[in-house]
Phi, psi and omega in degrees: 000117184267119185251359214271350191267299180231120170251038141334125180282338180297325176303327201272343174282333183270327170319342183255003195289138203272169186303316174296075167303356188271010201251140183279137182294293179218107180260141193256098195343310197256014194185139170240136189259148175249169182279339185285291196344309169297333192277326194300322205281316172322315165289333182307325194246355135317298157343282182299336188296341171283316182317328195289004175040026154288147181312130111031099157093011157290158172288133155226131157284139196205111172229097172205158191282176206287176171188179146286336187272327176269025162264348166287307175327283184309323166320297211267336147320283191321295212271022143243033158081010154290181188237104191281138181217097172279172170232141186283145185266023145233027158319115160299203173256041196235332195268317188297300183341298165307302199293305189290335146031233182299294189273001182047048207275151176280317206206135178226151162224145175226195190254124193304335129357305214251352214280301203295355000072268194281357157310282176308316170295302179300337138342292182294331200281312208091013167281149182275297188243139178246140170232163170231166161215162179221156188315347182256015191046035134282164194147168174277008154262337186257001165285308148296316188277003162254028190249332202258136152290148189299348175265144149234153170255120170303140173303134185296117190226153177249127162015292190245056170269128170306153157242346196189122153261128163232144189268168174265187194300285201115002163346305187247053198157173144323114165336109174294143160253093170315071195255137193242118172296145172330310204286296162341277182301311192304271206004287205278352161258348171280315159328330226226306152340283164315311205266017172225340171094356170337147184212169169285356166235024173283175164220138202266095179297129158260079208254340191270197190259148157257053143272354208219184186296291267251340164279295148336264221279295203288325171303281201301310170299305190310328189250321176267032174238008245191282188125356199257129166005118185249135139280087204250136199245136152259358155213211196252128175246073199311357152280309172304316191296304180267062116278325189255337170356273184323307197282358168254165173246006219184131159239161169202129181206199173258157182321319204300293174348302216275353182260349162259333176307283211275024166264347184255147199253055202228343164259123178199141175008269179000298183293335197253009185285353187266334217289150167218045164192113167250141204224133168227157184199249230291044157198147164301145163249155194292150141293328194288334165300306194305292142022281204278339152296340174284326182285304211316308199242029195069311225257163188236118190290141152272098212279151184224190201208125166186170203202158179325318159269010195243331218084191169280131178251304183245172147187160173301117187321107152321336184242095183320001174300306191262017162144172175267158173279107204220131185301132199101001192212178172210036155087205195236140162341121146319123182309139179097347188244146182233110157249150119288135183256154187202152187266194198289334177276031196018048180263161189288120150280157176304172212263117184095359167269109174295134183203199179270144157291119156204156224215152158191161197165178175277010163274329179317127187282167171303343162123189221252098178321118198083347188236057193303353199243312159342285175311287179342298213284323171316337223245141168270154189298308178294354162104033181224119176316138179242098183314344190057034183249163167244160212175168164194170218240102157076186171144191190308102195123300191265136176288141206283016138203050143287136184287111179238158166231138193279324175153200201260150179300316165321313186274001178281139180262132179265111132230150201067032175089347196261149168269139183248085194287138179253038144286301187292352189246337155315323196264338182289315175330279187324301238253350157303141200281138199123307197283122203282311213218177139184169204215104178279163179180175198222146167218132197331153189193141190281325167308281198264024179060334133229158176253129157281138178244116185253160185251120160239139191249128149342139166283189192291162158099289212290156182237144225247156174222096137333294196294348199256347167294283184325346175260324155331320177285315174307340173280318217256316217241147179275145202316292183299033186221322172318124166319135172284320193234173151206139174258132194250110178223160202280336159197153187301115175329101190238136163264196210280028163250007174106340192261142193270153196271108144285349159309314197276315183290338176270351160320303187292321189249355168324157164041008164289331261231000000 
């Protein structure tokens, strides 16, 4: 990656735009963008945004429903040296109030919807100008930004000029502000280029939100760094998705995606006949999901591991050359990135031994905005990010640097002096007959300082007799791994990525016990 003239990330993404500007970019069920569309609109709103005579490296805020105009919006952040700040668009206003904060942003945009509330609040905040966009891409921003001419000369930016905050859920705490440099990102999409095999004639299903990684940065680069066609949905729709499936080659979606695509039975080898890749991510995906998409449609999903502050850190190979893709894992470090599994003194656990995930590379972001002794603390004395995933390296089966992850540090359950990871006990769960799903968790117990608990939700149809799962487990599982209770619900609590809120189930089942 050559950063020394501009490490603008808009440079480094247009470098892939194909010669043919007239060639469509991103298509919409009511509407199509060509790539001079993206460069021309984006600069009219580079434009206004330089007009607004804000400082070099302010924050724009952003809440809007999905759209091709707000991936112009961030385009046109980038190329006027500004810093994007999505907000998930189901923020009330007590939570965007923190936010807006926190980050102090010069320019918020919102959904016209949300305007009577955040005009006043973003004011009050110090922001200078509020716009709105809307799901058709109308608005008072784009209602400005045709006032503005289509060239802009991008703003100059060095390698570790911020480009983009994103805050975290905030599950345990005060929401983190994540902040990720050009270089961060440009990295983790040329990388990820390579290592997926991107091509210029792939076309891309977009289904997910562009508040998050996994939409934004890893989709939305990967196809305009790339040159190739986005078929952009705004969320996910199982009657759309196999009208455009066949004309795509490439998916990326969350587990949730990949379990309604086989509830319909109209997916099938057919539907999937152009596509040559599907990619899951920011939630586990089951094996049995894994399983059962390889019998339906041939194809063997690729699951990959990344987080907000990271980026892609593993993933499951793409080019069988370099390993199978294996259910349960999420691959070996992405080239140029180094993980460690480490015990509590961040010495190396043995090869199959779960421990903290950590991590570095040029993908590691600059640390948490506002929050230097966070950031420290996040940080190893020696320079390795600590994710707060538990994991492990290799193990029965698995080649020793392949990833799997056991879960979050946060979800390990102590109880009775023992450590309980509720990965491994999820998977005995899952794999039992009836059974859709389930979410292990530990809630307070006056014995044993936590109780394990499991939540299982049934497949359809099916009827679940706890006591006779619980004498199953007692056969396979070591006592104190055995569940005190299991709880039967019709679904797991999720948020809008897919990972199920064990905060909210421990919320729930407290004091059941």
């Amino acid at each position: 990656m050559n950063l020394e003239s501009n490490a603008n990330l808009y440079v480094i993404l247009q470098s892939g735009f194909p010669a043919d500007r007239q060639a469509v970019a991103i298509e919409t069920p009511e509407r199509t963008y060509s790539w001079r569309d993206i460069d021309e609109l984006s600069g009219r709103m580079a434009n206004l945004l330089r007009s607004l005579d804000v400082a070099a490296g302010s924050r724009v805020a952003v809440q809007v429903d999905k759209s091709p105009e707000a991936l112009m919006l961030y385009l046109a952040t980038l190329r006027a040296g500004l810093v994007y700040l999505p907000l998930n668009t189901a923020y009330h206003e007590a939570e965007v109030t923190y936010f807006l904060e926190d980050a102090e942003p010069a320019v918020v945009v919102c959904s016209e919807s949300a305007r009577v509330w955040c005009e006043p609040l973003a004011h009050r905040k110090g922001a200078a100008r509020v716009f709105t966009l809307n799901a058709d891409g109308q608005g008072s921003l784009m209602q400005a930004a045709a006032g503005h001419g289509p060239v802009f000369e991008t703003a100059r930016n060095a390698p570790d000029d911020l480009a983009a905050i994103l805050y975290t859920s905030g599950t345990t705490g005060r929401s983190k502000g994540a902040m990720l440099t050009h270089a961060n990102l440009a990295s983790n999409a040329l990388t990820l280029k390579a290592y997926w095999g991107w091509r210029s004639d792939d076309v891309l299903l977009h289904m997910l939100p562009i508040f998050h990684v996994h939409g934004l940065f890893v989709a939305s680069h990967g196809a305009l760094l790339a040159g190739a066609r986005m078929i952009w949905l705004p969320r996910l729709d199982v009657d759309r998705a196999l009208h455009y499936l066949p004309r795509c080659t490439l998916m990326m979606g969350v587990p949730t995606y990949y379990v309604r695509l086989l509830a319909d039975a109209r997916f099938d080898r057919e539907a999937c006949s152009n596509m040559r890749l599907f990619i899951s991510g920011s939630a586990p995906l089951l094996v049995d999901t894994f399983r059962e998409f390889q019998a339906r449609s041939g194809m063997t999903i690729l699951e990959r591991y990344g987080m907000s502050e990271t980026g892609m850190i593993a993933s499951n190979p793409y080019d069988p050359a370099r390993g199978e893709r294996l259910p349960g894992t999420v691959g070996p470090a992405l080239p140029g990135i180094t993980v460690r599994v480490v015990d509590d003194a961040d010495m190396a656990v043995p090869v199959g031994e779960p421990g903290h995930v950590q991590v570095r590379g040029p993908n590691v972001f600059a640390g948490y905005w506002r929050m230097p002794e966070k950031t420290r603390q996040e940080f190893t004395p020696d320079g390795w990010f600590r994710t707060g995933d538990i994991g492990a390296l290799g193990g029965a089966g698995i080649p020793d640097d392949y990833l799997s992850i056991v879960g979050r540090s946060k979800d390990l359950i102590i109880t009775g002096g023992y450590n309980v990871y509720p990965k491994e006990i999820e998977m005995v769960i899952d794999a039992m007959p009836g059974i859709q799903e389930s979410a292990v968790i530990g809630i307070p117990h006056a014995d044993f300082g936590e109780a394990v608990v499991a939540v299982v939700v049934p497949r359809a149809g099916a009827a679940v007799d706890t006591q006779a799962m619980l004498a199953d487990l007692k056969i396979g599982l070591a006592n104190f791994k055995v569940p005190k209770q299991i709880h039967v619900a019709d679904a797991l609590p999720r948020n809008a990525m897919g990972k199920v809120q064990k905060n909210v189930l421990r919320q729930q089942y407290t004091g059941q016990h």
